[in-house]
Structures are given as structure tokens and as C-alpha cells.
C-alpha positions as CSV (number, residue, x, y, z in Angstrom):
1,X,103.7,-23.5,224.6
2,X,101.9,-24.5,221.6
3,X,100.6,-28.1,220.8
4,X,103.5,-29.9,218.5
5,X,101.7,-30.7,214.6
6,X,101.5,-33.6,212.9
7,X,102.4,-37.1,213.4
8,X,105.2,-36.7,215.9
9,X,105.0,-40.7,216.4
10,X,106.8,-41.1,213.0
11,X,109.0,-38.4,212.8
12,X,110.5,-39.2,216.4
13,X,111.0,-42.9,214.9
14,X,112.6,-41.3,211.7
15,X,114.8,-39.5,213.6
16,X,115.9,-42.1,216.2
17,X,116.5,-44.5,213.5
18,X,119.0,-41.6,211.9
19,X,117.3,-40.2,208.9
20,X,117.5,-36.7,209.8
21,X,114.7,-35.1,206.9
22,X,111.8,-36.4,205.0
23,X,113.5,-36.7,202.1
24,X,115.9,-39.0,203.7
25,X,113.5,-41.6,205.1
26,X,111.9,-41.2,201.6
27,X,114.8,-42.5,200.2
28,X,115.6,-45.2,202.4
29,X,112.1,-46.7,201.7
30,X,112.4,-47.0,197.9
31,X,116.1,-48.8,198.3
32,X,114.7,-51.0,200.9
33,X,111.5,-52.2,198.5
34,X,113.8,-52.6,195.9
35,X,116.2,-54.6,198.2
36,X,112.9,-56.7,199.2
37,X,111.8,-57.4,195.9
38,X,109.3,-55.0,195.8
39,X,109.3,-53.8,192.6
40,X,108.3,-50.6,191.4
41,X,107.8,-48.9,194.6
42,X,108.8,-45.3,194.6
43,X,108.4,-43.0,197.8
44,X,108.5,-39.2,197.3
45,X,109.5,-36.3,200.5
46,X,105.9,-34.9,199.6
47,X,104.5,-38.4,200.6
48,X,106.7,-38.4,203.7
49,X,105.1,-34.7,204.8
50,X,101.5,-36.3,204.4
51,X,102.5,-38.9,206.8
52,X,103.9,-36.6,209.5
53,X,100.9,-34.6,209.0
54,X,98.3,-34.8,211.9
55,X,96.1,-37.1,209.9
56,X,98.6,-38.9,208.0
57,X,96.9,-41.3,205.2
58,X,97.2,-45.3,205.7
59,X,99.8,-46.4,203.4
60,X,99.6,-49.2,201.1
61,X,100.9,-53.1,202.2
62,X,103.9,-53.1,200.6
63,X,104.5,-49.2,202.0
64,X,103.5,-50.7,205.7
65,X,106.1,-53.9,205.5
66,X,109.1,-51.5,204.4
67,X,107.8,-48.7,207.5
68,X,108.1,-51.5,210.1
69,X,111.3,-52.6,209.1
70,X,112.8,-50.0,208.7
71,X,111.5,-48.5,212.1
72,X,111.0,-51.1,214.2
73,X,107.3,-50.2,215.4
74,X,104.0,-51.4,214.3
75,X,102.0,-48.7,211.7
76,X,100.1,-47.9,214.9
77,X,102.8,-47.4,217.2
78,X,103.8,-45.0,214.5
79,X,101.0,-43.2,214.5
80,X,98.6,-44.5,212.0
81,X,95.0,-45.5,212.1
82,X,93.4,-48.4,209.7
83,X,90.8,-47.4,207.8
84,X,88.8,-49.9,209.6
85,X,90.0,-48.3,213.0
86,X,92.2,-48.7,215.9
87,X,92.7,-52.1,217.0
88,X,94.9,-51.6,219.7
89,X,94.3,-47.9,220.2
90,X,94.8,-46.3,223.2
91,X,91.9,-44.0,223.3
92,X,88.6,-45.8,223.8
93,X,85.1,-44.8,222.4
94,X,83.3,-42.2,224.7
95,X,81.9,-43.8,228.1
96,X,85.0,-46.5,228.0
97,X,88.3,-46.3,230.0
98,X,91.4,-45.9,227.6
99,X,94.2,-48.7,228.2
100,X,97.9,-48.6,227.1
101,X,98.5,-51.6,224.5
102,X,101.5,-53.7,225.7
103,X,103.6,-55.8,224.0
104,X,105.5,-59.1,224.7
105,X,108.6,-59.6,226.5
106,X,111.3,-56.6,226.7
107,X,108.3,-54.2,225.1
108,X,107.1,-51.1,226.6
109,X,103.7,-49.9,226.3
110,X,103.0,-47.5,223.4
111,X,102.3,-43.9,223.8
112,X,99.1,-43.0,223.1
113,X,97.4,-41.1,220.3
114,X,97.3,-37.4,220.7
115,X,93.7,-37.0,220.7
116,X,92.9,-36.5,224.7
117,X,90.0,-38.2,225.9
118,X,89.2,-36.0,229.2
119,X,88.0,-37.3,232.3
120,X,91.7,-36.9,235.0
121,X,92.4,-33.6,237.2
122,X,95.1,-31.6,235.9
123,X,97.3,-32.3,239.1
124,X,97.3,-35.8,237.8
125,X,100.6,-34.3,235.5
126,X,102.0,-33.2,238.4
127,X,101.4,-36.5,240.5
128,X,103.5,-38.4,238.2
129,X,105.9,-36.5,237.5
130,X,106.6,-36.3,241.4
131,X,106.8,-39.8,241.2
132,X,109.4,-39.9,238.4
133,X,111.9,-37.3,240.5
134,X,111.8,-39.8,242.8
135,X,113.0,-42.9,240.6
136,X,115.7,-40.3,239.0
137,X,117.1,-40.1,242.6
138,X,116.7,-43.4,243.2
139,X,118.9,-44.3,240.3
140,X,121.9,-43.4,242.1
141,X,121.2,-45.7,244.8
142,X,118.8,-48.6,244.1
143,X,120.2,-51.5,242.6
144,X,118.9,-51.3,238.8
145,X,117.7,-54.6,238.6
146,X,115.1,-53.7,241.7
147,X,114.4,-49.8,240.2
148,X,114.0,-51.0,236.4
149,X,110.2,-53.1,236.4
150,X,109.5,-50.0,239.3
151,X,109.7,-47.6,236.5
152,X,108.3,-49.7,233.6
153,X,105.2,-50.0,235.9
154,X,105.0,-46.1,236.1
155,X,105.5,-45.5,232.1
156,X,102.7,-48.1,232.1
157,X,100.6,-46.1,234.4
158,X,101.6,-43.2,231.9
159,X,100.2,-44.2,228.3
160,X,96.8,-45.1,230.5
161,X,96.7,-41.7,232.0
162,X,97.8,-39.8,229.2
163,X,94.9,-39.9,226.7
164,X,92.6,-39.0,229.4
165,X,93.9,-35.4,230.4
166,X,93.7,-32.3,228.9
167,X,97.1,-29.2,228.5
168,X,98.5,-28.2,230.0
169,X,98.4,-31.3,232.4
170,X,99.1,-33.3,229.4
171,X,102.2,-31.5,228.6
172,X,103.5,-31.9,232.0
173,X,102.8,-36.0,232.3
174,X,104.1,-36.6,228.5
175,X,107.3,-35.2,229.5
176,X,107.6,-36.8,232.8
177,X,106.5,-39.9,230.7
178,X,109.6,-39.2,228.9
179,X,112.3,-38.9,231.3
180,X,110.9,-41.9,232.9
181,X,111.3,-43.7,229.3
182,X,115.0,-42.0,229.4
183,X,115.7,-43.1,232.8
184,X,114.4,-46.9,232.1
185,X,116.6,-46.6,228.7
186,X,119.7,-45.3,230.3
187,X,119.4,-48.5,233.0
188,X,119.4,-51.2,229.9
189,X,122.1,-49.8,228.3
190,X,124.6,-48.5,230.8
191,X,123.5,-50.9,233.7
192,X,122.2,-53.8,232.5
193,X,123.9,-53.9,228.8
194,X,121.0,-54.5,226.4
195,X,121.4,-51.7,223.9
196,X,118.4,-53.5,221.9
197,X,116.3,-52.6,224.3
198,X,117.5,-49.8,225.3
199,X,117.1,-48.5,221.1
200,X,113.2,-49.3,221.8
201,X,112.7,-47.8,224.9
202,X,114.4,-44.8,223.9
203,X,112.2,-44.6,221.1
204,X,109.7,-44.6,223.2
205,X,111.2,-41.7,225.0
206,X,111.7,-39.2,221.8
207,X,107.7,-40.3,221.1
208,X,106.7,-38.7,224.7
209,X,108.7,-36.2,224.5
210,X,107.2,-34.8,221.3
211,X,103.7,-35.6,222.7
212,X,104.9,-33.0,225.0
213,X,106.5,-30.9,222.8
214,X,109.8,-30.2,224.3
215,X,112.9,-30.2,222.3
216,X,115.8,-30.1,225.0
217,X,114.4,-33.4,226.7
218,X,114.1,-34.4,223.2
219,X,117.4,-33.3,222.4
220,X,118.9,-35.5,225.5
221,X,117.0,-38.7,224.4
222,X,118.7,-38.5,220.9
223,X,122.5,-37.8,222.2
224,X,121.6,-41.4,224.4
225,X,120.4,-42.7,221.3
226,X,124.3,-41.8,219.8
227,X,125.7,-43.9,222.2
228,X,123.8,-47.1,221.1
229,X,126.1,-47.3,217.5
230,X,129.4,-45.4,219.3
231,X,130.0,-48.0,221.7
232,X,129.6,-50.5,218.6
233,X,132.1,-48.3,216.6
234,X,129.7,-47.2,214.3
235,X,130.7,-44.0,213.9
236,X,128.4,-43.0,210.9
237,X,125.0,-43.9,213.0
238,X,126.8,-41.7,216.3
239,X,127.2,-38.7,214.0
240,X,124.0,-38.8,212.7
241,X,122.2,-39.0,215.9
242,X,124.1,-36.5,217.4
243,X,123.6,-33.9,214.4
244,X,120.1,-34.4,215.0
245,X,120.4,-34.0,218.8
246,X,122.5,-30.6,218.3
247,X,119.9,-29.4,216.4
248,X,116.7,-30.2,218.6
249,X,118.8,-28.2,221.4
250,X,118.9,-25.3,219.2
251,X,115.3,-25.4,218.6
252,X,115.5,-25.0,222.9
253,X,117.1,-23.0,225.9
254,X,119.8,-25.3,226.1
255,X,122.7,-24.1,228.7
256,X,126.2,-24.2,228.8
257,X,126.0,-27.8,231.1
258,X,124.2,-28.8,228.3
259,X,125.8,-27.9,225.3
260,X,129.3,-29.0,227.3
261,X,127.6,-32.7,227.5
262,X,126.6,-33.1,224.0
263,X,130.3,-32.5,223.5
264,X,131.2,-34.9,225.8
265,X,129.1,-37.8,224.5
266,X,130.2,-37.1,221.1
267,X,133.6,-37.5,222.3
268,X,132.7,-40.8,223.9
269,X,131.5,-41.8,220.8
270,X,134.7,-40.6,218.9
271,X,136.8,-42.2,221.5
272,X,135.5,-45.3,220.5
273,X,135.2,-45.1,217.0
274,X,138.9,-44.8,217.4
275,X,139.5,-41.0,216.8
276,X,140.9,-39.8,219.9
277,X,142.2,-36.6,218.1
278,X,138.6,-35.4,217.6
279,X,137.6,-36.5,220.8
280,X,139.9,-34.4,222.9
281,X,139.1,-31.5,220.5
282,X,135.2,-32.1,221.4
283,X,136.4,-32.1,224.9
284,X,138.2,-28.5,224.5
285,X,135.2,-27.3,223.2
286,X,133.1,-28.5,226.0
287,X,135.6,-27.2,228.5
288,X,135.6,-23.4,226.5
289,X,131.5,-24.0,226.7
290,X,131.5,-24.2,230.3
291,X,134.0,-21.7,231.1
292,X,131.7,-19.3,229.1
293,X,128.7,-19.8,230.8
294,X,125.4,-19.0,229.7
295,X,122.1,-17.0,230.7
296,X,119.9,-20.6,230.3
297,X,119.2,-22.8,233.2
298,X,120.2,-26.6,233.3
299,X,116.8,-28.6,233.5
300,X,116.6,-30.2,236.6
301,X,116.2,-33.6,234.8
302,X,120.0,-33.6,233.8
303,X,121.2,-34.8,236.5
304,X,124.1,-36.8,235.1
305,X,126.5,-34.0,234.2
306,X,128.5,-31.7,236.0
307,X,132.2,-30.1,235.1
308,X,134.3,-33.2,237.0
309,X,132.2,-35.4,234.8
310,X,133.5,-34.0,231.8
311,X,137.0,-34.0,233.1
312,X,136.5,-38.0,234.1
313,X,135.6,-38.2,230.1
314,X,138.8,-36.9,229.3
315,X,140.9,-39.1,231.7
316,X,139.4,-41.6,229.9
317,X,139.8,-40.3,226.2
318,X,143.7,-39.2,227.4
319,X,143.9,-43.0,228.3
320,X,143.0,-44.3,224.9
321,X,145.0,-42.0,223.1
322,X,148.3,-43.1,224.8
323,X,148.6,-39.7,227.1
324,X,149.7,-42.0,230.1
325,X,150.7,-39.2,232.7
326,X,148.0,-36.3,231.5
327,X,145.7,-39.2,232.0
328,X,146.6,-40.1,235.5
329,X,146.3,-36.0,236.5
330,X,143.5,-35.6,235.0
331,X,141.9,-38.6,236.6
332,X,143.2,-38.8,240.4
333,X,141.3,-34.8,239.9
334,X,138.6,-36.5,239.1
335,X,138.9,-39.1,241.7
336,X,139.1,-36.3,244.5
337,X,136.6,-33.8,243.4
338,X,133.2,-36.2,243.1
339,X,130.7,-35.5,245.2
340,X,129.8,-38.4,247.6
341,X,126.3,-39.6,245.3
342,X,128.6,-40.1,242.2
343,X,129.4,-44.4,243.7
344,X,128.7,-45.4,240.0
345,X,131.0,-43.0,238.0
346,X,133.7,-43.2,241.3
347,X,134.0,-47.3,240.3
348,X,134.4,-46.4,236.4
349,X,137.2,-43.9,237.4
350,X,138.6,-46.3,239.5
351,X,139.0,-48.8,237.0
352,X,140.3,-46.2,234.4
353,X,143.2,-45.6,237.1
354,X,144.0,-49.5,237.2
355,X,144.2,-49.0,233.7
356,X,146.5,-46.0,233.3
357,X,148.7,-47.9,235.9
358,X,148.7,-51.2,233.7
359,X,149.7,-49.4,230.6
360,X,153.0,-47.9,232.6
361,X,153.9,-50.9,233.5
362,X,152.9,-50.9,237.3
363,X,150.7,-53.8,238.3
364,X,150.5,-53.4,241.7
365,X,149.6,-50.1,241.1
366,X,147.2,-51.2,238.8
367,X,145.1,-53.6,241.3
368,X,145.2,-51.5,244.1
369,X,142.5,-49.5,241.8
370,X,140.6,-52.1,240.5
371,X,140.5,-53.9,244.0
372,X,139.1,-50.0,245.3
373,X,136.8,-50.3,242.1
374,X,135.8,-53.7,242.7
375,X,134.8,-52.4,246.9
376,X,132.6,-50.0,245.4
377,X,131.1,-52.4,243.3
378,X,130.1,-53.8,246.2
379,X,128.2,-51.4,247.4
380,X,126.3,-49.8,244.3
381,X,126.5,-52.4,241.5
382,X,127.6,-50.7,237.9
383,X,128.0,-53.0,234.8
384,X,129.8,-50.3,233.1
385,X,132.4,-49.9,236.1
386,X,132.3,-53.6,236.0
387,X,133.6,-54.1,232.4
388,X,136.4,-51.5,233.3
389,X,137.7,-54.2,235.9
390,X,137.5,-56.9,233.7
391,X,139.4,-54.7,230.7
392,X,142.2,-54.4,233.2
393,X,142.4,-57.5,234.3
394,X,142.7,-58.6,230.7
395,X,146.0,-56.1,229.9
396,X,147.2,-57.2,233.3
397,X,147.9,-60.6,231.6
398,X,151.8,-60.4,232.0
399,X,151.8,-60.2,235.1
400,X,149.3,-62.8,236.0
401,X,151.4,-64.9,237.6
402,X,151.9,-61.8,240.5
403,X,150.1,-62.0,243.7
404,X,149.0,-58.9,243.1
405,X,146.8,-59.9,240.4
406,X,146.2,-63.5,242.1
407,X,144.4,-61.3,244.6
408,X,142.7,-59.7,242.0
409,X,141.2,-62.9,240.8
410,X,140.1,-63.9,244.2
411,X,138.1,-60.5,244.0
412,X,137.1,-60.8,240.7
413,X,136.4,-64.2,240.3
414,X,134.1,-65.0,243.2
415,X,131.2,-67.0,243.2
416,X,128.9,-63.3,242.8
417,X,130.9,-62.0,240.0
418,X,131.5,-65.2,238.3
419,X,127.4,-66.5,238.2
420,X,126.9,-62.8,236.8
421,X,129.7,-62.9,234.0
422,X,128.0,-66.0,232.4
423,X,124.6,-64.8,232.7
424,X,125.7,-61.6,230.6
């Protein structure tokens, strides 16, 4: 596998930030100077291709404050180097160890430049990616607020190592850098609900992953990177960033499991945005997909997708479209057929149960589930199972004065749950 060309910095961060070509980016810039006040700036796509090229020129002030805006990185992080040379590099002068620049607060470190300074073993590759299989089973278990600085501390480890081995080694530990970006990414937004950071980690992600050159762990990075404006309802920013992941996964062996779950998160992202109709359609095409089959293997990195996933994202898309009894099949399936690691997607199913019994009208019904949701909770934390109870609890409001939902609140409203809900 050849070497990707070019900047792939910058054109990961184009395409993250949704504009899908050159000419779109292009575009954006001269609006956004003219928005600024900038006037007479004018960016062409041919100006664009010398940027993504692998020794893209160092554009003009004005050109550098639109980039960073836009983009959200420094020119650096995007892949350019001053003309008076790399402040905060990440590959030192010959003789010197190479160090990952950090930044403040919720900031990962960068990755680093492309050019390798050699002086690791090979197996180095291999050593950490070994070390990020092991977080990616961990996630299942580990309570993410002990697992999350774990794997920051290994992407760290990462951008220092990576400068300073050769390919194929380097392929290997740029994309086990990025499914440890992925992994730290998918923690902030579906466990710990910061979809800011999440945005910049998974940035981060789509950067490694084109250091390494490999389109279907690209591919997965940008369908996360869909859910960021679906679950805000944007549904223009979702369908861009899932055009853009459909077509990275053509440009790789993608399987049917694969193909099935961009479906399926475009029909989470339609099932938010409020069109159930195309959601379920998504969700028929998935369910052909899999049926189907395909000669490509599932990377061993997706390890958040199987078939009764896909069914518990219908139970949930049949609940928001009004399908009350398809939705409770569909679900108590579900319910029965996860395997015994699935704790975090068993308490979201749970709760979409209390929900499909609150809708019909049956509150006891309807706590039973989100008292079961709220026991496994317990035992594997999941903020995203979490807000399922707490929707419930909310459309269980007629019946508040119940004991069933009195003993709900003496669940949900302990001195635990109650300390977390105001820290969110």
C-alpha cells in the first residue's frame, strides 16, 4: 500500500468540517473574508490543490485567519510550515528526540508531520496497536471516565513515536493511532456528552488515519463525525458527512456489516432530523445489505455493529415514527438476542421499551423497564442509556402522581444520579 500524497492534514480537516471537494472549501474561504471584512480576497480550487499538495505554500495572513476559522486547527496542525520553520513541529533536527506538541485543556496532541525521522524498531507499530485492542475491549467494561485520560496518554505516546519510524511500521501505528483517536472520540460524545470535543478529537482521527492511508478506518471516523450535527438536527451537516463517508468506503474493501452500519447511522441521523420515513427506508436497505452478504471481511476494529444492533436502531426509529406495537416486537427481539458484553446498548434498549410502554398508555409497564435500565446503569455506566431514562420519565408526567413512577424517582433521583445531572 502506497504512501497517501499531499497534505492529507488539510484535506482530512476539509472534509471533517463538510466541504467535500477543493472547490468547495475554496468557496467557503472567499464568503467567509468577505463576511470578515476582508476585502478583495478571492480563493481559487487551483490554490486549494497547491495546499493539499505535499509541500503546500504558506498562505498569506489574511488566507491563515479565514483557514483557522473555518477549520478549527492552527496552520501547523493543518499541515503547513512557516517560512521561518516549525515552531511547534513534531519532527526535531537530526541528533534531537521528536515530541508531540500539546495543547491546553480538552486538546489532543497533533499528529505529526509526514516526514519520518527514523530511529524506533518496526515492532514498535505493532506494540501499540496491541495496546489499543486492549482499550477497545476495555470500552465495554471500564467505566469511561477511568478508560478516557488511559487512552489520551496512549495517542500521546503516538504523535511522539510516530515521526520516528519508518513503513511499513508507520502505517501500522498511524492507524492504530487512529482508532485510538476514534475510540477517545466516541467516549466524549456517546459517554460523556461533549460533542465539541468529540468534533476535535475526531479530527484528529481522520488526520491519522490518512497518515496511514486507509480509507475504511477513515470512512468510519467520518460517519461518527455525521452524528455530531444529527443528534443537533442538523440534517444538512449529517448528509454531507455521510456522503463523504460513503464514498471513502468505496475507495476500500468495505463489507456488508459495514455498508449495513453506514445505513444505520444515517438513519439515526434521519430519525432525528425528524424524517422517520427515510430512516426506516435506510434501515431496509441495511437489512437487504446484510442479507446479501459480501466476499469483504469486517475489520476487526468495528466492533460496534452486528445485525441485532441494526434491529435495536429500528425499534428505536419505529418508536419515533408512532409504530407502537412493530416497535415493541422489534425491540423485546432485540432485548433477547444481545450477547452478554452489549451492558451499554442492553440499558438504551431498555429505556426505549419504557418508552414504547409510556406512549400506549401503560406506566407501570413503562417503569418496570426503566427501573431494569436504570440496574444496569448501575453496573456499566452509559450517558446515552441514561438520557433514555430521563426522556421517559419526562412523558411519564401524567402519571406522576403513581407509585409506580414515585419509585421511579427514588431510583432516579438519588443522591448518585442527582450530583451527576447537575454536573452535565
Amino acid at each position: 500500500m502506497s504512501r497517501p500524497a499531499g497534505n492529507t492534514r488539510l484535506k482530512a480537516a476539509r472534509v471533517a468540517a463538510g466541504y467535500n471537494s477543493q472547490q468547495a472549501l475554496a468557496d467557503v474561504i472567499t464568503r467567509t473574508a468577505s463576511r470578515l471584512g476582508i476585502r478583495g480576497l478571492t480563493v481559487g480550487v487551483r490554490q486549494v490543490r497547491r495546499w493539499e499538495s505535499r509541500t503546500p505554500p504558506w498562505p498569506h495572513p489574511d488566507i491563515r485567519r479565514v483557514l483557522t476559522q473555518l477549520l478549527g486547527q492552527s496552520m501547523e496542525e493543518l499541515g503547513f510550515t512557516p517560512p521561518w520553520g516549525a515552531e511547534s513541529t513534531s519532527v526535531a533536527p537530526a541528533g534531537q528526540t521528536a515530541t508531540a506538541k500539546t495543547r491546553v485543556g480538552t486538546r489532543l496532541a497533533t499528529v505529526p508531520s509526514q516526514v519520518p525521522l527514523v530511529s524506533q524498531p518496526a515492532s514498535i507499530g505493532r506494540d501499540f496497536e496491541a495496546v489499543t485492542r486492549s482499550h477497545r475491549r476495555m470500552y465495554w467494561s471500564v467505566a469511561p471516565a477511568t478508560l478516557h485520560p488511559a487512552i489520551l496518554e496512549h495517542t500521546r505516546l503516538g504523535c511522539s513515536l510516530l515521526p520516528e519510524i519508518a513503513d511499513p511500521g508507520r502505517r501500522i501505528l498511524a492507524a492504530a493511532l487512529a482508532e485510538s483517536y476514534l475510540l477517545a472520540g466516541r467516549i466524549e460524545f456517546f459517554d460523556l456528552q461533549q460533542p465539541e470535543r468529540a468534533s476535535e478529537t475526531l479530527l484528529r482521527a481522520l488526520q491519522a488515519a490518512g497518515e496511514a492511508d486507509d480509507s475504511l478506518l477513515g470512512s468510519a471516523i467520518l460517519a461518527h463525525t455525521a452524528f455530531i450535527p444529527g443528534w443537533a438536527g442538523n440534517r444538512n451537516g449529517a448528509v454531507e458527512r455521510m456522503a463523504a463517508a460513503r464514498t471513502y468506503a468505496r475507495r476500500g474493501t468495505a463489507s456488508a456489516e459495514f455498508w449495513a452500519w453506514l445505513d444505520a447511522v444515517e438513519a439515526e441521523c434521519e430519525t432525528r432530523c425528524g424524517d422517520t420515513r427515510a430512516a426506516l427506508n435506510l434501515i431496509i436497505h441495511a437489512e437487504d445489505t446484510l442479507a446479501a452478504g459480501s466476499e469483504h471481511t469486517t475489520p476487526e476494529w468495528m466492533d460496534w455493529f452486528i445485525a441485532v444492533r441494526l434491529a435495536a436502531f429500528k425499534g428505536n426509529t419505529q418508536l419515533k415514527a408512532g409504530h407502537i406495537p412493530q416497535a415493541r416486537t422489534t425491540l423485546l427481539h432485540v432485548l433477547d438476542g444481545l450477547p452478554p458484553e452489549s451492558d451499554k446498548q442492553r440499558s438504551v434498549v431498555l429505556g426505549d421499551l419504557a418508552a414504547v410502554e409510556a406512549a400506549d398508555g401503560n406506566p407501570q409497564q413503562a417503569c418496570h423497564y426503566a427501573l431494569r435500565a436504570l440496574d444496569q446503569l448501575a453496573i456499566t455506566p452509559y450517558a446515552t442509556g441514561m438520557d433514555r431514562v430521563r426522556d421517559v420519565r419526562r412523558s411519564l408526567a401524567p402519571w406522576q402522581n403513581e407509585q409506580c413512577v414515585r419509585d421511579l424517582d427514588d431510583r432516579l433521583y438519588d443522591w448518585g444520579t442527582t450530583v451527576n445531572a447537575l454536573q452535565r
